[in-house]
N, C-alpha and C positions, 0 to 999 in steps of 0.2 A: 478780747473774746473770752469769755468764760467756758470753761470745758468741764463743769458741772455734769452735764449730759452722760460723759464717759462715767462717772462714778455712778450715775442712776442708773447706765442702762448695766453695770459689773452686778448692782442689789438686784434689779428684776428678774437678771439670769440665774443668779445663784439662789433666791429666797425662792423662786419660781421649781427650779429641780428640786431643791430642798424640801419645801414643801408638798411637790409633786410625789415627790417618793415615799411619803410618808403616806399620803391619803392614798397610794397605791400599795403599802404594807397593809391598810387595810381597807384593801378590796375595793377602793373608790376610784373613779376614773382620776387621773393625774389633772386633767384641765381642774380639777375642783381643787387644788392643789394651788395650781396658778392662781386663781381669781382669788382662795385666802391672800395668799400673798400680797395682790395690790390691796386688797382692803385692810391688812394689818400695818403693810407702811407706808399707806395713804392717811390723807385728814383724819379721818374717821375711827381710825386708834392710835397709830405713835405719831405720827406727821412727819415721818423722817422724807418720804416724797409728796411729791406734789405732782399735780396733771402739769407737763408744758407741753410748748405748742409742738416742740423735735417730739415728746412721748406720742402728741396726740396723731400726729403724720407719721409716724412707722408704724404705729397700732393700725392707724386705715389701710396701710401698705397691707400689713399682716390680715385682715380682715380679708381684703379682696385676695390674695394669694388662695388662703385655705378656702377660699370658695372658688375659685379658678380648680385649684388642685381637687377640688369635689364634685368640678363639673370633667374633668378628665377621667376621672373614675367610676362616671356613673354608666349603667348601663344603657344608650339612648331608648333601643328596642322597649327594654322593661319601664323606660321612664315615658316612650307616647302608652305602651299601653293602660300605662297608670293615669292617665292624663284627664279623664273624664272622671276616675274616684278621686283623683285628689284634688279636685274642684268642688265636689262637693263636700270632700276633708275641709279645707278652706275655708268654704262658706260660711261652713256649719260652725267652724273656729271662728268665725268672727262676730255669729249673729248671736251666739251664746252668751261669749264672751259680755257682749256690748250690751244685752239684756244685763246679765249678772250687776256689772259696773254700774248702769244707771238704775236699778234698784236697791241696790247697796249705797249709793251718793243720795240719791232719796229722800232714804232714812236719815242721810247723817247730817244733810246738808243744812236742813236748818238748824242744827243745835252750833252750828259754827258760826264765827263771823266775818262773812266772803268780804274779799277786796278785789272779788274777778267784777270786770264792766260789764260782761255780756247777763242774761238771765240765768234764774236757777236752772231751768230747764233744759239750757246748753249747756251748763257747768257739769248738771249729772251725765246728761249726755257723752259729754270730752270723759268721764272716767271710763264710761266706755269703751270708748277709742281706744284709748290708752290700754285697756286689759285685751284688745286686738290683737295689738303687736305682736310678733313672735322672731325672737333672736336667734335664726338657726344655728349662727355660727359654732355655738358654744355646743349643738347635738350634733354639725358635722363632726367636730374635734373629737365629742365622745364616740363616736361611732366608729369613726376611724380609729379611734386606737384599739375598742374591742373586735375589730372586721369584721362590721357589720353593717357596711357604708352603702356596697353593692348590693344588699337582699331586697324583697318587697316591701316590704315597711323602710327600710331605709329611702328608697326611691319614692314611694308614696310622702316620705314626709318632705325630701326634696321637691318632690315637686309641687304640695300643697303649700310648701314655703311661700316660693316664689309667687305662687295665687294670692298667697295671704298679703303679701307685701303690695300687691296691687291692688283688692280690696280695702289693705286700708289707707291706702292714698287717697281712694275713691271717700273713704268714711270721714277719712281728717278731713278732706276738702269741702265735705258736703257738710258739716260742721261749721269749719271756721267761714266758708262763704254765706252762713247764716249771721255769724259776727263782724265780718270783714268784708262788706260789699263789693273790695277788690275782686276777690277770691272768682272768678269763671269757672266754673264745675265743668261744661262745656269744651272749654280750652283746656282743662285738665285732663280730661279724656282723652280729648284727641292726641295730646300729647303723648300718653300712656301706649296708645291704639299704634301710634308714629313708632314710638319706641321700638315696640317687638316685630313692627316689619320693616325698621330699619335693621332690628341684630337679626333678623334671618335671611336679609339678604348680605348683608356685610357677612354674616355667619356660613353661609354657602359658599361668596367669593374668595374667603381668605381660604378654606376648605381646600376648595382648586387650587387656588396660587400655592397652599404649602404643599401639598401631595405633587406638583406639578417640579418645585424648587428641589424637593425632595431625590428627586431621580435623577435630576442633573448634579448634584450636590449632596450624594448621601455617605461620602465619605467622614464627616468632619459633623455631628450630629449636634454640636453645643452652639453653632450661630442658629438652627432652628430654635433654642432653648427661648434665645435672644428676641427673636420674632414671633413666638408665640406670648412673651412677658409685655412686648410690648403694644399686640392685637386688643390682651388683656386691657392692659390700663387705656388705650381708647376709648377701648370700650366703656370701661369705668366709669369714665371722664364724658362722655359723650351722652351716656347714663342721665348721672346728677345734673349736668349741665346746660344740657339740652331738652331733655323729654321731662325732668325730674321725675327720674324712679331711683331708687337705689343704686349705688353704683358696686354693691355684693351682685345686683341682677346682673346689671350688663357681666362683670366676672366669673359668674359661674355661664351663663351663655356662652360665653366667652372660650372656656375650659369643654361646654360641647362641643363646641366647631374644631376643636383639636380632637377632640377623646377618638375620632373616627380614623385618623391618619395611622400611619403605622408603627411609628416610634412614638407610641402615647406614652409606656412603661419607662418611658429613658428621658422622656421630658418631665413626666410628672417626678421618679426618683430625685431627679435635681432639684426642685420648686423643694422638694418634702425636706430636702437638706435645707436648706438658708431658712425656710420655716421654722423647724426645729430646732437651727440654733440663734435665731434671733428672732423673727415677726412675729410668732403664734405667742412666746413667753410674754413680748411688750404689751401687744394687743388685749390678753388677757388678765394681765394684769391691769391693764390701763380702766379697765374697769371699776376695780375695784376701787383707783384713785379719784373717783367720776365720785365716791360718795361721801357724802358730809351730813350726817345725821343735826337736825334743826330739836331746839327744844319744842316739848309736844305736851301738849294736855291727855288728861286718863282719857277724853272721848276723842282724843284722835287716836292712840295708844290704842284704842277698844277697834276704831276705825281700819287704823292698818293691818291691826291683826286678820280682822274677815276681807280685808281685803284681797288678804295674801292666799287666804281661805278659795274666795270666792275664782280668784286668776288661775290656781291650781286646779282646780275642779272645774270649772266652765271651761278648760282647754280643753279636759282628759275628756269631759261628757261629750262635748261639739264634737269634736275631733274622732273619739271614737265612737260617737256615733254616726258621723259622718262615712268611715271605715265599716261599719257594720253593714250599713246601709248597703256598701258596697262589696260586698260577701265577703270581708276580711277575716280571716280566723278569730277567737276571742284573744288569742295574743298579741296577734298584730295588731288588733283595734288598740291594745294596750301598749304594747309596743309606740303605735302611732301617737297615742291622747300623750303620753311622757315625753314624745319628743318632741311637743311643740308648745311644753309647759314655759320654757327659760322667756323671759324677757328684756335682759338684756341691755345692752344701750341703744335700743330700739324705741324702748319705751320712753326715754329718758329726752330722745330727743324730740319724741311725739309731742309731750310736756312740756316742754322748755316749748315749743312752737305754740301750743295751747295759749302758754303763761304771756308772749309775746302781743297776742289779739285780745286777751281778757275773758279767755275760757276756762280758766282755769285759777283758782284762789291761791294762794300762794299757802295757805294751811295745808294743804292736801300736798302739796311737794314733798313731805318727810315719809308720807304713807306710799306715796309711789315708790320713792328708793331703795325705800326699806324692800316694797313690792320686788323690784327690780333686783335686789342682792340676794336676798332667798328663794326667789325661780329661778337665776339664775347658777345658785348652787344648787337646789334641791334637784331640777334638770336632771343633771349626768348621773345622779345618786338612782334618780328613778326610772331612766334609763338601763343603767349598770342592774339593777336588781328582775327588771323584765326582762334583761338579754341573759342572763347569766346559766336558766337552767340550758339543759344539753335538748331537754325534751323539747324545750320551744323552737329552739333554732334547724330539731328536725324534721317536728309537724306540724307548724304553720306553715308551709309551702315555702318559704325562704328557699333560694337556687344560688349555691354558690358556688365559687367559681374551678371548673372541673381540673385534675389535675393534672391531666394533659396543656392542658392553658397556662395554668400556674407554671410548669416546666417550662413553656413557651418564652414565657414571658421571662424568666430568671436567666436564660440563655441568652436572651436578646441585651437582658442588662451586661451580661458577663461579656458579649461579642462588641457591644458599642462603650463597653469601660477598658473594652482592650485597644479599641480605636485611637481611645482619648489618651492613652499612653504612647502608643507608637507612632502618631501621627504629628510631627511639627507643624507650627502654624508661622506664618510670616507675621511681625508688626503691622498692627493695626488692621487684621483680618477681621 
């Protein structure tokens, strides 16, 4: 048995803080911090690590956590009434985007020489696709640590997320079953349609049962911790596996069906600890180990540049025009268009499914990652620069959170971490 592993995960934690603190001495969110890190001692500059498969399965772990711990702290109230703008947030993020991409592949595509089997016509298409995707994990991360997770533009982007991710299910699908007459768009659907009223009945049921477990058993608050982690990963699991949607979806659903019970503050406290010191640093970094820059010609070189151009700007416009639409303030539209610029390994895997049907040329893969490492950093940066003045966060209508609640809640930590010290547990409780 090789224990390698231990020595990778001592470098991720340490280069991860390390680095974090430095792009927080200036003024940049710390995840931008992380994600250097995986990509300085990934392939792609010293090669001291490499992706394995222990990195790539705690990074997922980590992935779904911080989206679990983001659907506990979301407002549900603020997030139905956002429900109908951040649909058309979404939309509007996807049909831009997808415009942008396959006029940009267009221009470029015949000066290349494709090795994709499908036609040019899909090929520009799938860049499309591709510039859909939206990585929120990386704008939960930043949000949360500026606390601005719970306002309206935070909730509008959560929830135009989740829209977005099912949009482009619908878009990869209806793509690749142009290339792959496997593909049932049909069955896809319905799969989708199964999914979210399977989590909301599963999501109601578990609701009960733990508010129910709760009053018989509310001495002893850390086997609930236990039962909500692992409603989660069903979830998750049930997710990818069954319906194929994302398994961050079923996770942050997941993290609804609990935000409602009464010890949300004392479950999620816990999640945020083992997040912080181990899931969110791997996860984040495990990113950056995902990149392997390919040798490139000046017109792919010329290619990824506007690429990276066009992924940028087709979010902020969609998106915040989507927001506008929806009488957003001009901050929040901007607020909104920035947090759903990151793409992430979202994108990465869109591509890699492309490249597997023949939608995709294998020249255009160094221009997506590249695409994929700089939204992914630029993200939090252009986040961090719309949240920062004092003015925006107190006349965009942003509501947060009163401090009579705030006390509520620090009490509640303080009454159930006095529990956990006085309370004996028997073996194997």
């Amino acid at each position: 048995m090789s224990y390698r592993f231990l020595l990778d995960l001592a470098l991720i934690l340490l280069s991860t803080k390390v680095l974090g603190l430095l792009t927080k001495s200036f003024r940049m969110p710390q995840v931008v911090g992380a994600l250097l890190a995986g990509l300085i001692l990934g392939p792609a500059v010293l090669g001291v690590l490499e992706e394995t498969s222990f990195i790539t399965q705690v990074s997922e772990i980590g992935v779904i956590v911080l989206m679990f711990t983001a659907g506990l702290e979301t407002d549900v109230k603020e997030l139905k009434r956002s429900g109908g703008a951040s649909f058309i947030i979404a939309l509007l993020g996807v049909i831009i985007p997808l415009g942008g991409g396959f006029l940009l592949a267009y221009c470029f595509n015949g000066e290349v020489v494709s090795d994709a089997s499908a036609s040019v016509f899909l090929q520009n298409i799938f860049i499309g696709v591709i510039l859909t995707a939206t990585s929120v994990s990386i704008t939960v991360e930043t949000l949360k640590e500026m606390g601005k997770l719970n306002t309206r533009a935070g909730n509008a982007i959560l929830g135009a997320a989740i829209i977005d991710d099912v949009l482009g299910i619908i878009a990869l699908t209806l793509v690749t079953s142009m290339a792959d007459t496997s593909v049932n768009i049909g069955i896809v659907l319905l799969q989708i349609l199964g999914f979210f009223v399977f989590a909301a009945i599963g999501g109601v049921a578990f609701y009960f049962l733990f508010n129910k477990l709760q009053k018989h058993y509310n001495k002893d608050m850390r086997r609930f911790v236990i039962l909500a982690f692992v409603f989660c990963l069903l979830l998750s699991y049930c997710a990818e596996r069954f319906f194929g949607v994302a398994d961050i979806t079923g996770a942050f659903i997941a993290g609804l069906a609990v935000s409602n019970t009464q010890r949300t503050t004392y479950i999620a406290s816990r999640f945020e600890t083992v997040s912080y010191v181990l899931l969110s640093p791997v996860f984040f970094a495990s990113i950056g180990l995902k990149v392997e820059l390919p040798n490139m010609t000046p017109s792919i070189i010329l290619f990824s540049v506007l690429l990276v151009v066009v992924a940028i700007l087709t979010k902020i416009i969609g998106c915040g025009l989507g927001a506008k639409l929806c009488r957003y303030t001009n901050a929040e539209c901007a607020q909104i268009g920035m947090g759903m610029v990151s793409r992430g390994e979202v994108a990465l895997i869109v591509a890699s499914k492309g490249a597997a049907v023949g939608l995709m040329s294998s020249v255009f893969f160094g221009p997506v990652v590249i695409t994929v490492v700089l939204t992914t950093i630029i993200a939090p940066i252009l986040l961090k620069l719309v949240f920062r003045s004092k003015k925006n966060s107190s006349d965009d209508g942003e509501q947060e959170q009163p401090t009579s609640k705030l006390v509520e809640r620090v009490n509640e930590l303080h009454e159930y971490g006095q529990q956990d010290q006085e309370t004996t547990y028997p073996l194997g409780d």
